[in-house]
C-alpha positions, 0 to 999 in steps of 0.5 A, spaced: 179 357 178 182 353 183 176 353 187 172 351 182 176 345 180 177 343 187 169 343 186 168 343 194 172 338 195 168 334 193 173 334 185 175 326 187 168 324 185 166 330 180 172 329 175 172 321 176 164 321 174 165 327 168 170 323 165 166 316 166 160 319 162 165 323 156 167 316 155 160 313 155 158 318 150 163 317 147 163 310 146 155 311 144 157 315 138 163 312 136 162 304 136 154 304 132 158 308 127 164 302 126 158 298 127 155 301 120 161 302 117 163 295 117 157 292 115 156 296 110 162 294 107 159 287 108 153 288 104 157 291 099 161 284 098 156 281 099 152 285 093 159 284 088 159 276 089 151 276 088 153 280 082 158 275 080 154 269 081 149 271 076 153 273 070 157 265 071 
């Protein structure tokens, strides 16, 4: 087990590097879902003052 995680040697740059890809896949799914959830709510403020604005 060790010798696998050692990865030959070569554990200074694979772990680093698995790391930086977890985070950007990370980042690729979890920033458009806060993108999407925030506008939606935009839209829907947006839709209540269009609603409000036509019964005035």
């Amino acid at each position: 087990m060790l010798e696998f995680l050692a990865m030959g040697g070569y554990a200074l740059f694979v772990w680093p590097a698995y790391g930086a890809t977890v985070l950007v896949l990370g980042l690729a799914v979890v920033l458009p879902l806060r993108r999407h959830r925030q506008l939606t709510r935009e839209l829907e403020l947006i839709a209540i003052q269009h609603d409000q604005s036509q019964i005035i």
